[in-house]
C-alpha positions as CSV (number, residue, x, y, z in Angstrom):
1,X,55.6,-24.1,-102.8
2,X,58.9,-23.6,-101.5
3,X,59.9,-27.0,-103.0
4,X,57.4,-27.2,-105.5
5,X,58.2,-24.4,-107.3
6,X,61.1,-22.5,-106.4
7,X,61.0,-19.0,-105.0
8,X,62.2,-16.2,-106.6
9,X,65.0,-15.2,-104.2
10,X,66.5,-18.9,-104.6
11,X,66.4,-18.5,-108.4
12,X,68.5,-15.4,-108.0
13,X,71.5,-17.1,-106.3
14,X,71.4,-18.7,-110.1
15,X,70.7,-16.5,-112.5
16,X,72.3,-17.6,-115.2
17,X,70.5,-20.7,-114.4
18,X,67.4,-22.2,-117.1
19,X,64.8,-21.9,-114.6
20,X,61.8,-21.0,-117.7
21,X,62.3,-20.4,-121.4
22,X,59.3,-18.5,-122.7
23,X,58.9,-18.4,-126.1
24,X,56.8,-15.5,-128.1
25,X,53.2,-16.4,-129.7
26,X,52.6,-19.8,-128.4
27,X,52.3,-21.5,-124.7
28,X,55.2,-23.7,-124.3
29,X,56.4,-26.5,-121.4
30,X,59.6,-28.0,-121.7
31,X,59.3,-31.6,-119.8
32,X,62.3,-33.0,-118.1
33,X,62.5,-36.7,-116.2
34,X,66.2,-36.8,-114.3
35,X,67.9,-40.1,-112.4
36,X,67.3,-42.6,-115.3
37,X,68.4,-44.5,-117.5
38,X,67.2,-47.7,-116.0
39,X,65.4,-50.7,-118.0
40,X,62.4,-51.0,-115.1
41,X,60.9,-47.4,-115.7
42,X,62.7,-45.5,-118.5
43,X,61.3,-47.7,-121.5
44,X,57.6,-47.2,-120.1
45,X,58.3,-43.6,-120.1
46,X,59.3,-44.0,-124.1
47,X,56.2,-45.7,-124.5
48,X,54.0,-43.6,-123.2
49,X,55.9,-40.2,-124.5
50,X,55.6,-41.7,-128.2
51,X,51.9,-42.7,-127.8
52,X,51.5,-38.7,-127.5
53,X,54.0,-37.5,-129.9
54,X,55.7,-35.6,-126.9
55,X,59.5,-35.1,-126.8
56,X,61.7,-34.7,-123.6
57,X,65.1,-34.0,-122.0
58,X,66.0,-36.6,-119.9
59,X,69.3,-35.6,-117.7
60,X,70.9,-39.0,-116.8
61,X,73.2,-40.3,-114.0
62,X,76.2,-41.5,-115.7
63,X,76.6,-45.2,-113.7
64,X,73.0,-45.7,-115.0
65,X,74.3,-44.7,-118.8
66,X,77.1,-47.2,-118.1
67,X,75.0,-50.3,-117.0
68,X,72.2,-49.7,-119.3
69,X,74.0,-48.0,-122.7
70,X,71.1,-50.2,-124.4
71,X,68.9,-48.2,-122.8
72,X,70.4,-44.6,-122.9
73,X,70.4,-45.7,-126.9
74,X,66.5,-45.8,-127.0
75,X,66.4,-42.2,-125.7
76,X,68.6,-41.2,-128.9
77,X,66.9,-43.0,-131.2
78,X,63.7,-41.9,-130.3
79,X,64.5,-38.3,-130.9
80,X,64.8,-37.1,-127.2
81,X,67.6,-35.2,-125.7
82,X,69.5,-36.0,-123.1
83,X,71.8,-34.0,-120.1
84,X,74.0,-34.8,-117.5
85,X,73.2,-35.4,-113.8
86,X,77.0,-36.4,-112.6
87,X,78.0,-40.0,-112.3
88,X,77.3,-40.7,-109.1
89,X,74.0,-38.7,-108.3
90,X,76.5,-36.6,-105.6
91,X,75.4,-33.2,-104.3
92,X,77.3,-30.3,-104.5
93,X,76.4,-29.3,-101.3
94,X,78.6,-31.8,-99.6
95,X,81.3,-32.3,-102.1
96,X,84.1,-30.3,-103.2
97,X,83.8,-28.2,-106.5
98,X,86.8,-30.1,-107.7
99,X,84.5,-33.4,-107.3
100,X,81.9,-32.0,-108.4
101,X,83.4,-31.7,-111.5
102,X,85.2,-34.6,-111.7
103,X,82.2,-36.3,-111.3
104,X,80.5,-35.0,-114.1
105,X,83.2,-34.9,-116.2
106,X,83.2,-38.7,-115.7
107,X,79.6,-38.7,-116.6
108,X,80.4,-36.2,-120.1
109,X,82.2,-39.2,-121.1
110,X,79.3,-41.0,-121.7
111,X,76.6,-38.4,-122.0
112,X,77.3,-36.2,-125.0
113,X,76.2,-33.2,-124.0
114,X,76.4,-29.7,-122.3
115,X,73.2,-29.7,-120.4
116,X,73.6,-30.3,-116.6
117,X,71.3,-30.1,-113.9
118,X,72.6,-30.9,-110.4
119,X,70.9,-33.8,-108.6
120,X,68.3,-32.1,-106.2
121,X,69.0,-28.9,-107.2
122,X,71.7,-28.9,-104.8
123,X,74.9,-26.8,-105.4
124,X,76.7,-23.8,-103.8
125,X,77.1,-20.8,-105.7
126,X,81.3,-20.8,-106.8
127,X,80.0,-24.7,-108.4
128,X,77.6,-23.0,-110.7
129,X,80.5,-20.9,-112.0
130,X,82.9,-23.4,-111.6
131,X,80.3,-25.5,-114.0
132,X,79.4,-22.8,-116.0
133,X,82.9,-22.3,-117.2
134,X,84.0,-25.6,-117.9
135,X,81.0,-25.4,-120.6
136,X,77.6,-27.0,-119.1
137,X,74.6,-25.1,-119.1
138,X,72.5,-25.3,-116.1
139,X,69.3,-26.4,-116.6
140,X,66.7,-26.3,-113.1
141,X,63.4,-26.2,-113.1
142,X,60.2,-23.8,-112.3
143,X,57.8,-26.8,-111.5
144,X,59.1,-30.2,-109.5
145,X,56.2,-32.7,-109.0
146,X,57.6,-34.5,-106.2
147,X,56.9,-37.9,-107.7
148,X,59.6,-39.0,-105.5
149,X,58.3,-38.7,-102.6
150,X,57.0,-41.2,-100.4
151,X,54.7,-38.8,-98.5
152,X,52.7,-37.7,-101.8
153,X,49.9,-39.4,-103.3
154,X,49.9,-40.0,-107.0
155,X,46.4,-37.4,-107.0
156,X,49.5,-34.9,-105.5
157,X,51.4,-35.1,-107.7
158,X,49.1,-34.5,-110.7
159,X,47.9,-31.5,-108.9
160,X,51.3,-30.1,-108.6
161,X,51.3,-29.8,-112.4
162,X,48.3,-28.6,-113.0
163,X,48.5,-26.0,-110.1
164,X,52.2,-24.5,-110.7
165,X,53.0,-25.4,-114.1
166,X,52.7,-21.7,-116.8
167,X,53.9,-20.3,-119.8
168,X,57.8,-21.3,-120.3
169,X,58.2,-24.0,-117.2
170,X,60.5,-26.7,-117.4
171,X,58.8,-29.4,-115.1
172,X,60.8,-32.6,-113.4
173,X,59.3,-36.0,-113.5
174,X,61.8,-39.3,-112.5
175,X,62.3,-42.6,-114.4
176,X,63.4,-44.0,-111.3
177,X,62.0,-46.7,-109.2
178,X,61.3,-44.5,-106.1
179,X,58.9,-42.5,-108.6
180,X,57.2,-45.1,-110.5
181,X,54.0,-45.6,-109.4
182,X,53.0,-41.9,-108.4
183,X,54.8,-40.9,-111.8
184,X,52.9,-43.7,-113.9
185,X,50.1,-42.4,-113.1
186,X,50.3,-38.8,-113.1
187,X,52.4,-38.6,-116.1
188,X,49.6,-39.2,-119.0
189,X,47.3,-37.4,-117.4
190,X,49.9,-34.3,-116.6
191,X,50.4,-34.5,-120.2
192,X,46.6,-34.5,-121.4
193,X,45.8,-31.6,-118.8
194,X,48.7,-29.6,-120.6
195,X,47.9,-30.5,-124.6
196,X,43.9,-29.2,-123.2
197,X,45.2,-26.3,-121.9
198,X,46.9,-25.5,-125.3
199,X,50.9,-25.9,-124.5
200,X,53.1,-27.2,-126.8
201,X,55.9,-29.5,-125.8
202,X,59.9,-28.7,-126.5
203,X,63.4,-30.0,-125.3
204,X,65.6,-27.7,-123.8
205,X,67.7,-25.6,-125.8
């Protein structure tokens, strides 16, 4: 759980942080896919989020936006949202605020827009202010399904949705190639489980 859903003490070393946005009088998820664009996973992704009428926020590396604009276009187009994951995919933990923002600055470039998330969640405390001033919102997460990993079965990964996911999460899914196959198949049915159990789905604010 520790990874799967962050604990409350962690969320307080953020807590300015988007961790969960409820919103009154209806049940509402906000699903996120970070690491992408790329043309092998990210237009199946599309695919499948238009065969359900389901909009997303999709925080991007910025070296992927710059090899594949074609594909960062088709996230535009198709009315999703987008945020930035720095250039490089770097951690704050071992880089230097001032690269840290650098980085993403580079990525801003490309990437219009304010939302950031940092890539693993990984960032000391003086970066989030450092961030937060220079005008990014930071957007985490409340459920991470761990698609990723190699040591998860696709069944896992569905499970983690269904098991952690409430009122007001924002849950983390990959377009990346190390996610693919447990995320093609846990996606659709993560999202059927979640239109059954009445939630609506919105993009980050």
């Amino acid at each position: 759980m520790l990874i799967e859903q962050p604990p409350f003490l962690y969320r307080l070393l953020f807590p300015r942080s988007r961790w969960r946005i409820k919103v009154p009088l209806h049940k509402t998820v906000y699903l996120t896919f970070d690491d992408g664009p790329i043309p092998e996973v990210t237009p199946w992704v599309l695919d499948l989020l238009d065969r359900y009428n389901v909009k997303a926020t999709f925080f991007c590396v910025g070296d992927n936006v710059r090899k594949y604009p074609e594909v960062y276009q088709q996230l535009l187009d198709r009315g999703h949202k987008t945020g930035n994951h720095t250039f490089n995919h770097i951690q704050g933990w071992n880089n230097k605020t001032s690269f840290l923002l650098d980085n993403t600055a580079k990525a801003a470039e490309l990437i219009g827009s304010s939302l950031f998330r940092p890539p693993h969640g990984h960032m000391r405390v003086p970066q989030n202010r450092a961030l937060r001033k220079a005008g990014y919102h930071v957007v985490m997460w409340d459920v991470v399904t761990r698609d990723y990993s190699r040591y998860m079965s696709p069944e896992q990964v569905l499970q983690n949705v269904k098991k952690y996911t409430r009122d007001g999460s924002i849950i983390v899914f990959h377009d990346s190639l190390k996610a693919e196959k447990n995320m093609k198949y846990a996606l659709p049915l993560a999202i059927e489980w979640l239109l059954a159990q009445g939630y609506s789905f919105e993009l980050i604010p």
